[in-house]
C-alpha positions as a Markdown table, in Angstrom:
| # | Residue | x | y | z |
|---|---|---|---|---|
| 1 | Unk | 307.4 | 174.6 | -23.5 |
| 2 | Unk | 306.8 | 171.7 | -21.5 |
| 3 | Unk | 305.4 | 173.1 | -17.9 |
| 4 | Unk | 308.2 | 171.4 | -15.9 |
| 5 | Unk | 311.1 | 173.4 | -17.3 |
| 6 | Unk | 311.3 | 177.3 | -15.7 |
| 7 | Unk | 312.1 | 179.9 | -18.2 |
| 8 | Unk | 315.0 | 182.5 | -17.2 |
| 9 | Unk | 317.1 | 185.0 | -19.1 |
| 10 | Unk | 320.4 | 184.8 | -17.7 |
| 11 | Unk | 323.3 | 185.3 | -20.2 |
| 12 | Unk | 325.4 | 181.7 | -18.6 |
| 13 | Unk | 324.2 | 178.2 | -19.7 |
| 14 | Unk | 324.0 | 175.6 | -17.4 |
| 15 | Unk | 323.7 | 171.7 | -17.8 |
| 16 | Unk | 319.8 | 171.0 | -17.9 |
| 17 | Unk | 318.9 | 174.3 | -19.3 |
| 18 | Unk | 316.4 | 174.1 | -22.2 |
| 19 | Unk | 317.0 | 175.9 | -25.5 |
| 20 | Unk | 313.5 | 175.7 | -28.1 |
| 21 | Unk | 314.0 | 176.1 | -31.5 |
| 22 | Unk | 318.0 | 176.4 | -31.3 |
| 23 | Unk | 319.8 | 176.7 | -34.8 |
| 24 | Unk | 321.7 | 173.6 | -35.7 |
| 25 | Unk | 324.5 | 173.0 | -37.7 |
| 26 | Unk | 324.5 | 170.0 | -39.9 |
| 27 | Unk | 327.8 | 168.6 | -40.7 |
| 28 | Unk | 328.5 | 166.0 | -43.9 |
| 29 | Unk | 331.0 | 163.2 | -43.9 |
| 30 | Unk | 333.5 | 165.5 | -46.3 |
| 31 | Unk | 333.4 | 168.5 | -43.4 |
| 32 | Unk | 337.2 | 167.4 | -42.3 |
| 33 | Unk | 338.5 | 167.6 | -45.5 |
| 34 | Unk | 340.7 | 170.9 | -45.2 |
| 35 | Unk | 341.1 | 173.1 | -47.8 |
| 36 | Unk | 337.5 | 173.3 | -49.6 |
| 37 | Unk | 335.1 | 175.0 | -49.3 |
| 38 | Unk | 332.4 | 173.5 | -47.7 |
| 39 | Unk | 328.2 | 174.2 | -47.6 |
| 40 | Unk | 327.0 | 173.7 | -43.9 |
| 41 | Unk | 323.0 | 172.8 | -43.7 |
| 42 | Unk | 321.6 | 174.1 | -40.4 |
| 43 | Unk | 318.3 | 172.5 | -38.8 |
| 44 | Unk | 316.0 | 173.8 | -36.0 |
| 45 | Unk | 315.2 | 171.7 | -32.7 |
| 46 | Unk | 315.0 | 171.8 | -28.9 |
| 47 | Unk | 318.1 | 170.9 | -26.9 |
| 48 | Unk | 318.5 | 170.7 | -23.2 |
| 49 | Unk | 322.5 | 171.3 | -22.4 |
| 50 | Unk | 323.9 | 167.4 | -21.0 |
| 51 | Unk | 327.7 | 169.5 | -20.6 |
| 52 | Unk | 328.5 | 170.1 | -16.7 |
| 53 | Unk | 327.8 | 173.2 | -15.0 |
| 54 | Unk | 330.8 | 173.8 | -13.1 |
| 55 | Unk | 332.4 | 173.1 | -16.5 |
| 56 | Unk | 330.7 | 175.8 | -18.5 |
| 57 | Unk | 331.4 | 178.0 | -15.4 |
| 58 | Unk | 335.0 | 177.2 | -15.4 |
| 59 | Unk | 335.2 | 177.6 | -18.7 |
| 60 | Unk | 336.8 | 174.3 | -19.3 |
| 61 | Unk | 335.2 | 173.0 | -22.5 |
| 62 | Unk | 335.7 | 174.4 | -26.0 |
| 63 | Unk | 332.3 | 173.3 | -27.1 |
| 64 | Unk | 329.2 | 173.0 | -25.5 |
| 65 | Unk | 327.2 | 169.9 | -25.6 |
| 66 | Unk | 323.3 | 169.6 | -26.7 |
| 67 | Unk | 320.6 | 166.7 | -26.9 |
| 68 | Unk | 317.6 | 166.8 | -28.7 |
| 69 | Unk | 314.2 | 167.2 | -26.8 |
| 70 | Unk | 311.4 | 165.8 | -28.4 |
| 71 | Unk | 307.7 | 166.1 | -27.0 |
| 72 | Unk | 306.1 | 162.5 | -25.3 |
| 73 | Unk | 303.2 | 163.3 | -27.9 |
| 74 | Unk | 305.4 | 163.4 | -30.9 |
| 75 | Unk | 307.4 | 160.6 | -29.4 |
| 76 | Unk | 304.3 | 158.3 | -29.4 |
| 77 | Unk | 303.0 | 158.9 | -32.2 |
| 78 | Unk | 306.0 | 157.1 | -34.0 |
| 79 | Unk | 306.2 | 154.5 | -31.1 |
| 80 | Unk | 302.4 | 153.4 | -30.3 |
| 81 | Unk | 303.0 | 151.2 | -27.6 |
| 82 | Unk | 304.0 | 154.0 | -25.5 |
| 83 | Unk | 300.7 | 155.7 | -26.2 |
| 84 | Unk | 299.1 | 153.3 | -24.1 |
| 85 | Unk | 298.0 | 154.2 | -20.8 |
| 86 | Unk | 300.1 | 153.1 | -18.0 |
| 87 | Unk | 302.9 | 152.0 | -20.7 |
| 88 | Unk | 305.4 | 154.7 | -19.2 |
| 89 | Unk | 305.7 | 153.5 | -15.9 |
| 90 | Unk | 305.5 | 150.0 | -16.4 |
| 91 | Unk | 308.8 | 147.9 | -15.7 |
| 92 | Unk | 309.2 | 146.9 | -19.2 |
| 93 | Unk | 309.8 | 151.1 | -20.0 |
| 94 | Unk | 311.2 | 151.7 | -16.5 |
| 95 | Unk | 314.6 | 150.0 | -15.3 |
| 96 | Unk | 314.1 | 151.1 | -11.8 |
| 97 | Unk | 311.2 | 149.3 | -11.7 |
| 98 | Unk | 312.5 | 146.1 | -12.6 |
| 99 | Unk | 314.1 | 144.9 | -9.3 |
């Protein structure tokens, strides 16, 4: 776990809240065909929750809304540019910086 996330054990999600090695189900192109049968592949990754809060508390949603997390390390090792020191807060990576 990355050291800027807190770990709690509360039975409520909340938007932000991290979730390591969730189970993921994998859906094909066929999945809204109705009527057959159909296999569903599951996959294994980190999601932090982008639904709202006040949503999940209200109970408004029917489904609850994940986003991969993937770790800078991992991240850079596929994008080497970013590997480069200074590279993440430079305004060519950082929008804010740019005015």
């Amino acid at each position: 776990m990355e050291p800027f996330w807190l770990q709690v054990d509360e039975g409520e999600l909340r938007q932000g809240d991290y979730l390591p090695g969730c189970w993921i189900p994998v859906f094909g192109p066929a999945f809204a065909v109705v009527g057959e049968p159909h296999e569903i592949r599951t996959d294994q990754g980190d999601l932090i929750i982008v639904t709202q809060s006040c949503d999940l508390e209200q109970r408004k949603v029917g489904l609850v809304a994940g986003c991969p997390v993937f770790p800078l390390a991992e991240f850079e090792a596929v994008n080497p540019a970013f590997a480069r020191k200074g590279r993440w807060g430079s305004r060519d990576t950082n929008p804010a910086l740019r005015n």
